[in-house]
C-alpha positions as a printed Julia matrix, in Angstrom:
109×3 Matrix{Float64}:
  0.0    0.0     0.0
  0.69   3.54   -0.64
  0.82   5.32    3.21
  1.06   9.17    4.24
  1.46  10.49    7.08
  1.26  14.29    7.64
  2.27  16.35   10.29
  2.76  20.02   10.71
  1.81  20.35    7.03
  4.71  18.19    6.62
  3.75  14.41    4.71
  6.21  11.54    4.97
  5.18   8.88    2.03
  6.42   5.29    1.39
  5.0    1.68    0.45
  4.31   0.03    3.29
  2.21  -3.24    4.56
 -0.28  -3.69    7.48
  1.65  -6.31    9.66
 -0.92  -6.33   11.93
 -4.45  -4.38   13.33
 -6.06  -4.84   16.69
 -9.13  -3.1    17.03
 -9.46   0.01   19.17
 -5.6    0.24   19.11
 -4.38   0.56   15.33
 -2.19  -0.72   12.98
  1.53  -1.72   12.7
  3.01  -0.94    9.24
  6.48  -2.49    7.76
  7.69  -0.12    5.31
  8.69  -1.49    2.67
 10.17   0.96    0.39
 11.34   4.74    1.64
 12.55   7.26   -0.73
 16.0    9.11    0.41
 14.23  12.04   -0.03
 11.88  10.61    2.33
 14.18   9.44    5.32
 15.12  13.05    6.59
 11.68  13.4     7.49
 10.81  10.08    9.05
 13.94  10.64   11.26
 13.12  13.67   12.63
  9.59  12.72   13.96
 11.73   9.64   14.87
 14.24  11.56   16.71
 11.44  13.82   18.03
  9.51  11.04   19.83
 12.51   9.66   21.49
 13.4   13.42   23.01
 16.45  14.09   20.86
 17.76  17.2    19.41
 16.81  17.7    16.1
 18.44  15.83   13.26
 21.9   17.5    11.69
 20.78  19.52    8.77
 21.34  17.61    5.68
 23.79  20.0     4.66
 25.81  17.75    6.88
 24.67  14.56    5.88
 24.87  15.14    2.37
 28.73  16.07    2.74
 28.63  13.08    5.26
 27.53  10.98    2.46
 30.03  12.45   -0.33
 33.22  12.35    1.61
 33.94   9.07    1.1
 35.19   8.81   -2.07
 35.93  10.43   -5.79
 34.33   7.58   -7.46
 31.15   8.22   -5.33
 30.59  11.05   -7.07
 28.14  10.1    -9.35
 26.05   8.68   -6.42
 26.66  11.67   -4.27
 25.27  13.95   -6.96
 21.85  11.73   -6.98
 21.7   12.45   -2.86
 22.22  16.4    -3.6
 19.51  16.35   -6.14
 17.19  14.19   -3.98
 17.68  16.04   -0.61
 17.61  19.55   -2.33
 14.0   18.5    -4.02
 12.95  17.2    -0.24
 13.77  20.48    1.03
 12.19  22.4    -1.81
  8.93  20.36   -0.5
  9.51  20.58    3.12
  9.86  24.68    2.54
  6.77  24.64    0.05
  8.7   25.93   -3.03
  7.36  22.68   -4.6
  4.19  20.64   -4.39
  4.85  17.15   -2.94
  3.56  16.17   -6.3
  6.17  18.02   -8.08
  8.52  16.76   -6.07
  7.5   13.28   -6.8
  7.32  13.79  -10.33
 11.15  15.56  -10.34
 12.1   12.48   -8.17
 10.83   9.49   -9.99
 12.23  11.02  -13.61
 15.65  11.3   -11.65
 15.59   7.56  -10.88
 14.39   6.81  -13.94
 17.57   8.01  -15.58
C-alpha cells in the first residue's frame, strides 16, 4: 500500500504493509520501500519522539555521504539532487507532487 502520514503540514510517504491491526488500538506498518528524499523526514519525527535534538541539517549529511570517495561522485550527486527537491517540499517551493514527479524522472535516468 501507498501510506502518508502528515504532520505540521509536513507528509512523509512510502510503500508500506499492514503487519498487523487490533481493534481500538491501530495498525503496525512495515515499510517497505522509503525514498531518500523521504528518510530526513521520518527521522526527525523519529528523533522527536525519542526526546532528541533535532536531526543535523542535511547540509551535513549530504557532505557526510560524499566524503567518502571520488568515485562516489556520481552517487553523491543523486543524494544532492534528492535532498535539495525534499527540502524544496519541506519549505513549500514545490508541491509534494512536483517533487514526486522531479524524483521518480531522476531515478528513472
Amino acid at each position: 500500500m501507498h501510506l502518508r502520514l502528515t504532520k505540521d503540514n509536513t507528509s512523509f510517504h512510502t510503500k508500506a504493509r499492514v503487519i498487523y491491526g487490533q481493534a481500538g488500538v491501530g495498525m503496525g506498518f512495515l515499510f517497505t520501500e522509503i525514498a531518500p528524499a523521504q528518510r530526513p523526514i521520518l527521522e526527525r519525527w523519529l528523533a522527536e519522539l525519542r526526546g532528541e535534538s533535532p536531526v543535523a541539517p542535511a547540509a551535513i549529511e549530504i557532505e557526510n555521504r560524499c566524503s567518502s570517495s571520488r568515485a562516489a561522485a556520481k552517487g553523491c550527486e543523486r543524494y544532492v539532487i534528492e535532498d535539495l527537491v525534499a527540502m524544496l517540499v519541506q519549505k513549500y517551493l514545490l508541491t509534494e507532487d512536483e517533487g514526486e514527479t522531479i524524483l521518480r524522472r531522476l531515478r528513472d535516468e
